[in-house]
DRENDREN-856995 format. One record per residue (C-alpha): residue in three letters; x, y, z. Coordinates in pm, whole numbers, plus 32768, in hexadecimal, padded with zeros to 4 digits. Example, Ala and Ser with C-alpha at 12.3 -4.5 7.8 and 13.67 -1.06 7.14 Angstrom:
<atoms>
ALA84CE7E3E830C
SER85577F9682CA
</atoms>
This chain:
<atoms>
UNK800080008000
UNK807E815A7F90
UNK808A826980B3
UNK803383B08009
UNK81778493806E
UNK814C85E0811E
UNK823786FE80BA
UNK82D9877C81AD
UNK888E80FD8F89
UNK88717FC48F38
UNK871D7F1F8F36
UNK86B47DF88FE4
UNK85887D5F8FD3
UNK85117C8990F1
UNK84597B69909B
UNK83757AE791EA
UNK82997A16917B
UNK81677A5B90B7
UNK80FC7B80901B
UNK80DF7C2A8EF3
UNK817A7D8E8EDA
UNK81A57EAA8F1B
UNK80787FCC8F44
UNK805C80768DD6
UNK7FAD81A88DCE
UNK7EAC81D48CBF
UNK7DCC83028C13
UNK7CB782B48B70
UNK7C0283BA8A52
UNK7A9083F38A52
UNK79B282DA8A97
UNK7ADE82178AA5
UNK7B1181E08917
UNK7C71822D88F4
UNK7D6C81738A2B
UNK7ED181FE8A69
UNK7F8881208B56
UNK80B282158BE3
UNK821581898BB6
UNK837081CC8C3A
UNK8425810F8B17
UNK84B081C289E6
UNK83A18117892C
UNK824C817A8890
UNK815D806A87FB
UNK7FEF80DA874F
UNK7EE380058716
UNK7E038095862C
UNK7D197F808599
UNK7CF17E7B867D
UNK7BBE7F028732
UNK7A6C7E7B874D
UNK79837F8587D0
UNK78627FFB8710
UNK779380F9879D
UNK76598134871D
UNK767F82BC874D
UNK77B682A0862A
UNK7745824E84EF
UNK77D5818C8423
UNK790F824B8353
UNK78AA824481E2
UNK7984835C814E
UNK7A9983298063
UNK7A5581BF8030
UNK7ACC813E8178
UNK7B4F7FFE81E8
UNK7ABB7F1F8314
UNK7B9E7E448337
UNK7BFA7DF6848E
UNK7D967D7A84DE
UNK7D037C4585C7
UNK7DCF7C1686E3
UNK7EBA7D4486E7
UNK7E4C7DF08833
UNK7E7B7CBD88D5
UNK7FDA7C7E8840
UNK804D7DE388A0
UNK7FFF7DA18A14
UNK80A57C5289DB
UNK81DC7CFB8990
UNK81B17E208AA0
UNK81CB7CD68BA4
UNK82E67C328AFB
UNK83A17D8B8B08
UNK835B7D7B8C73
UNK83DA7C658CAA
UNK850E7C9A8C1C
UNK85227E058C56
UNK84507E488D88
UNK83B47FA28CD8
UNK82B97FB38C0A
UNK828D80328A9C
UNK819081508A29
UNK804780E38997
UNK7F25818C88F7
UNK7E0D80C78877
UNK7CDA810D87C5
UNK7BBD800F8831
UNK7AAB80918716
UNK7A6A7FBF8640
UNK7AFB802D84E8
UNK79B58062841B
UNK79AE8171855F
UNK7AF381FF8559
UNK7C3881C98488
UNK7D4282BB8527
UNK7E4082418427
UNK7D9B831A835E
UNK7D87848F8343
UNK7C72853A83F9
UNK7B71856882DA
UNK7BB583E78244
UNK7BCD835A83E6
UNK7A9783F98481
UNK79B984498361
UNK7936859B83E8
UNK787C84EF850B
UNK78ED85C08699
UNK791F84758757
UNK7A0983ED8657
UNK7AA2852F8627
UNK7AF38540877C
UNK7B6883D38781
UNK7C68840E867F
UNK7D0285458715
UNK7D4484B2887C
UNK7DB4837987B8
UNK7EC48464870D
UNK7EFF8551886F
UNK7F6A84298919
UNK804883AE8823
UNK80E58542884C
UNK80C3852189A8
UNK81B383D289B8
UNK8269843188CC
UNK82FF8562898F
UNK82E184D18AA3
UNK83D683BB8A5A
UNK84D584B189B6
UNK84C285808AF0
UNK852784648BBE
UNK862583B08AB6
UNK86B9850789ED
UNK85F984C588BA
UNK866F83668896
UNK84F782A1886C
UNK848E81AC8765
UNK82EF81A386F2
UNK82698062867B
UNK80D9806685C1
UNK80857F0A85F1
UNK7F7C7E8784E3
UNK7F467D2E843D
UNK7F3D7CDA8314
UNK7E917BC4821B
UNK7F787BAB80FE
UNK7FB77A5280BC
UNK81437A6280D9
UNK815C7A08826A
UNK825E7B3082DE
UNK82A27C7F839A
UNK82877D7682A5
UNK830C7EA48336
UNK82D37FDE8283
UNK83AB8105829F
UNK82F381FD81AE
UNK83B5817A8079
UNK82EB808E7F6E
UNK83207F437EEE
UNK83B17FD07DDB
UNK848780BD7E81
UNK85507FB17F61
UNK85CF7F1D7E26
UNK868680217DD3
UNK87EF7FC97E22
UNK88AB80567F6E
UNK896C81A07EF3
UNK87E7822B7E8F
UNK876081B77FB2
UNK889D82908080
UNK881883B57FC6
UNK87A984F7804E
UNK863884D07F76
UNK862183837FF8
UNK868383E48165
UNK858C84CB8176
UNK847D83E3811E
UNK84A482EB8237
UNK842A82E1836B
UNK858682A78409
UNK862B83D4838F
UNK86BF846784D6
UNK874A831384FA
UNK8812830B83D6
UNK88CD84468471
UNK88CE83CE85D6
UNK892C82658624
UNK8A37823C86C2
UNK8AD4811585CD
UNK8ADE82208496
UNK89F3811283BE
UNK8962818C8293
UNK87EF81C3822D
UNK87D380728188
UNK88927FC48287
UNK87B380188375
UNK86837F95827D
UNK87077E638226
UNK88847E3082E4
UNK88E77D5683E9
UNK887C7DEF850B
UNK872B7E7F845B
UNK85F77E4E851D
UNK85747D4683F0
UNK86B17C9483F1
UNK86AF7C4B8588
UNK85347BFF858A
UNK85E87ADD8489
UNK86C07AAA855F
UNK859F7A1E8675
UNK8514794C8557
UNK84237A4784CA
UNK842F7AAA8381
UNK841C7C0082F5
UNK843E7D0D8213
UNK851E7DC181EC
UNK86227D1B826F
UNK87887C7481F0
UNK86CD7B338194
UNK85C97C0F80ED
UNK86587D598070
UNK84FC7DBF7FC2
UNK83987D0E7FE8
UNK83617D247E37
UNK82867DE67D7B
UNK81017DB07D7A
UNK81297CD17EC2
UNK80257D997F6A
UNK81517E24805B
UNK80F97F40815B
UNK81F08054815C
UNK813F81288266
UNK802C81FC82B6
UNK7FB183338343
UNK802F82E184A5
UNK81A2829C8442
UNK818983DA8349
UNK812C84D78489
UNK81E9842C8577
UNK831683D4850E
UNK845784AB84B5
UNK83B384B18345
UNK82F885AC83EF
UNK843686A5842B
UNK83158718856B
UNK830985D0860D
UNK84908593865E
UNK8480841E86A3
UNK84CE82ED85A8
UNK83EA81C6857B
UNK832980EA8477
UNK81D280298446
UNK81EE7EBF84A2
UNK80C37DFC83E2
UNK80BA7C90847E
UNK80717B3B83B6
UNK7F427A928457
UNK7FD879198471
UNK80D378E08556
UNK80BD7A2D85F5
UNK7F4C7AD1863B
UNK7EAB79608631
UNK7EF078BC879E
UNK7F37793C88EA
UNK8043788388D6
UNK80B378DB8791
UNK80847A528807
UNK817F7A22895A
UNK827A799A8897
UNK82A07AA4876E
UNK824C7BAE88CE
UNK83887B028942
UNK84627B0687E3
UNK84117C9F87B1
UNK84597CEC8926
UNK85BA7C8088CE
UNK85B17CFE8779
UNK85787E4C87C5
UNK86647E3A8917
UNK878F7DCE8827
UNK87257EC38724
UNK871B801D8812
UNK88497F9D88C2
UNK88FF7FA28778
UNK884E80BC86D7
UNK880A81A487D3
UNK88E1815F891A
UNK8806822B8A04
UNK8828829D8B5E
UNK873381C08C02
UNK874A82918D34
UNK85BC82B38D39
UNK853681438D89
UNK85E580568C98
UNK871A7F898CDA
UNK87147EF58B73
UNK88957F2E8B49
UNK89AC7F5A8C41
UNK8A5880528C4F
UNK8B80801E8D31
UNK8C417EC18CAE
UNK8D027EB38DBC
UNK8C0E7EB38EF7
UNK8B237DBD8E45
UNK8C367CE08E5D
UNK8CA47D018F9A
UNK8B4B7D009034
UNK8A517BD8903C
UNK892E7B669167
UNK89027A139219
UNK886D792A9256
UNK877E795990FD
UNK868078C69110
UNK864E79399269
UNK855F78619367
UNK845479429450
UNK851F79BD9560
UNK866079A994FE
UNK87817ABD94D0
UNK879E7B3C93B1
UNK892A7B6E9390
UNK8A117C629296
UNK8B3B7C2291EA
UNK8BD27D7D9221
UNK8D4A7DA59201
UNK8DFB7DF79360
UNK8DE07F93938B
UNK8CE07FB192A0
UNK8BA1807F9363
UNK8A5A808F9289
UNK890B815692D2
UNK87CC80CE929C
UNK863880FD92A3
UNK85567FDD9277
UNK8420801A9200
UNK82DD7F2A91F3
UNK81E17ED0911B
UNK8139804E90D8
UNK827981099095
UNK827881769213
UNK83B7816B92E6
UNK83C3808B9418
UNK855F805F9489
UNK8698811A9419
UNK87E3810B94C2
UNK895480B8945F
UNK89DD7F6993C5
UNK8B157EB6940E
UNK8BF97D769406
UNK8B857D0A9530
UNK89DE7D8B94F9
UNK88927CA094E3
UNK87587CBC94B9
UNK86687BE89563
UNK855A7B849464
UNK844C7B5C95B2
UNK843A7CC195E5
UNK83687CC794BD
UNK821D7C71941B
UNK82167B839319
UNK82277C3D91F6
UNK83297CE990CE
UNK83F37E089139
UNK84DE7EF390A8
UNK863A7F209143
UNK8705804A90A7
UNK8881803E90EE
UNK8958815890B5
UNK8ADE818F90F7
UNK8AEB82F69104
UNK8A6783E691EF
UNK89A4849990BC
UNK8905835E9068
UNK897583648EFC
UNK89F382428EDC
UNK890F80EC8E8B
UNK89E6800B8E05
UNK89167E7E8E14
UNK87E87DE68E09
UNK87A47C948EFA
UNK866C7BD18F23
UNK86497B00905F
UNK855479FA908F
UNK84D579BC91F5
UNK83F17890920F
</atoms>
């Protein structure tokens, strides 16, 4: 599908038993159509056509020819992947999802084509887009600008792959790499401030269809997709999507929306189809997109996220015992002799509950606590700068 162009320290997470995470805060629009689930990752994911409200006070949208199609399955595999992110991450991605059904809404459309004239939808689609704004600065805020988007769809072409679409046609990602490392061709993608800022200097079409693209490591965790190294360019009249309205407004294409990012359209079988099958790709783009800011990006995660350490050194040198960890034991650190860290441990709703000082010769004793997962951040400066690893414990 053709888009029409526009001109223009340490963390440690405490694992006591059962539970399930942490508190998320989340805002809601009017009459609850349009759901934004508040991250602290440098990660945005929209969910635009996977809803399956239909109020009878919204007509039905029959402007501009519109499509009804619904992408089955896709809310649900979005807050599959916000708990697999948890679980490796212990923070939480941004989400914003529309739960109208789409012959109601479409808000990867523009507003005239999305909402048809009619006030509820109207309003709909622009809290739809304001959250979107609202994560988006939100996340640069907290990680200096360095925040991926994602607009999750599904697709029902027959090939069975990712098709990720970066606001450059079928036709367009044939072209070979020294036109794709253009300027003109730069400026149509939707990862154009990324082609100036990683930190690994790779060009525009390395970063489409490289090693260390975001196709090639999905690949890599036995998904296929496109583009990637295995498959540079999906072919012409294959029905690919190259992007919509939400990647064109909210993604550096936009040169007012400073943050780089694609469409992800997901194959039904294999991926969508089970709760199973939806874990286990959850599971594959957790990592995929851990390896690929890492490499890309190298943020600060001095927010929330302990994705990547940061200190080499002190991850070595520093490890817990006994893991797992019976009910009442001491929980014991591996800290080199001299070595004095602070701490606050926080429980289940973000709140703090202990702080104090860390040392070769500190415990913790696991009974002092509920059951439950809590959040111990380490630091070995007085500034509390410095977050260097990230340990899970299990205590059974």
């Amino acid at each position: 599908m053709k888009t029409i162009r526009k001109n223009i320290g340490l963390i440690l997470l405490l694992y006591l038993s059962a539970s399930n995470a942490f508190a998320q805060n989340v805002d809601f629009g009017t009459n609850d159509y349009i759901e934004y689930q508040i991250g602290t990752l440098p990660l945005i994911i929209s969910v635009s056509h996977g809803g399956n409200l239909e109020p009878a006070s919204m007509p039905d949208r029959t402007c501009y020819n519109p499509v009804y199609a619904v992408d089955a399955f896709t809310i649900e595999t979005a807050l599959e992947i916000k708990n697999l992110l948890f679980t490796k991450t212990g923070c939480y991605p941004h989400i914003i999802i529309s739960h109208l059904k789409r012959n109601k809404l479409d808000p990867n459309r523009n507003i005239a084509e999305g909402a048809c004239g009619n006030q509820e939808a109207i309003t709909a689609w622009q809290e739809f887009h304001n959250f979107i704004a609202t994560a988006r600065n939100t996340a640069n805020q907290q990680y200096n600008y360095k925040t991926f988007f994602v607009d999750l769809h599904g697709h029902g072409n027959p090939i069975q792959r990712v098709e990720l679409g970066y606001l450059l046609y079928d036709d367009e990602l044939e072209l070979p790499d020294i036109t794709l490392n253009t300027i003109q061709y730069i400026n149509y993608s939707s990862i154009k401030n990324l082609v100036t800022s990683n930190v690994n200097n790779y060009t525009h079409a390395q970063l489409l269809r490289g090693p260390f693209a975001f196709g090639t490591l999905l690949a890599n965790q036995n998904y296929p997709a496109v583009p990637s190294q295995n498959i540079p360019f999906p072919g012409t009249n294959s029905n690919y999507f190259s992007g919509g309205y939400i990647t064109a407004n909210h993604t550096s294409y936009d040169p007012t929306a400073p943050i780089n990012g694609l469409q992800m359209e997901l194959n039904f079988t294999n991926i969508r189809d089970t709760p199973t099958n939806r874990t286990e790709f959850a599971n594959a783009f957790a990592d995929a997109i851990i390896e690929y800011m890492n490499t890309h990006f190298n943020p600060s995660w001095n927010t929330c996220n302990p994705l990547s350490t940061t200190n080499p050194s002190l991850d070595k040198a520093f490890s817990v015992y006994p893991n797992p960890v019976s009910g009442g034991e001491q929980i014991h650190f591996n800290i080199p002799e001299g070595n004095i860290y602070e701490y606050e441990l926080f429980n289940l709703h973000g709140q703090l509950i202990d702080k104090g000082v860390l040392d070769s010769e500190s415990t913790i004793d696991s009974k002092e606590y509920n059951s439950g997962l809590y959040l111990l951040k380490l630091w070995s400066d007085s500034k509390k700068t410095n977050v260097f690893k990230t340990v899970k414990i299990i205590i059974q």
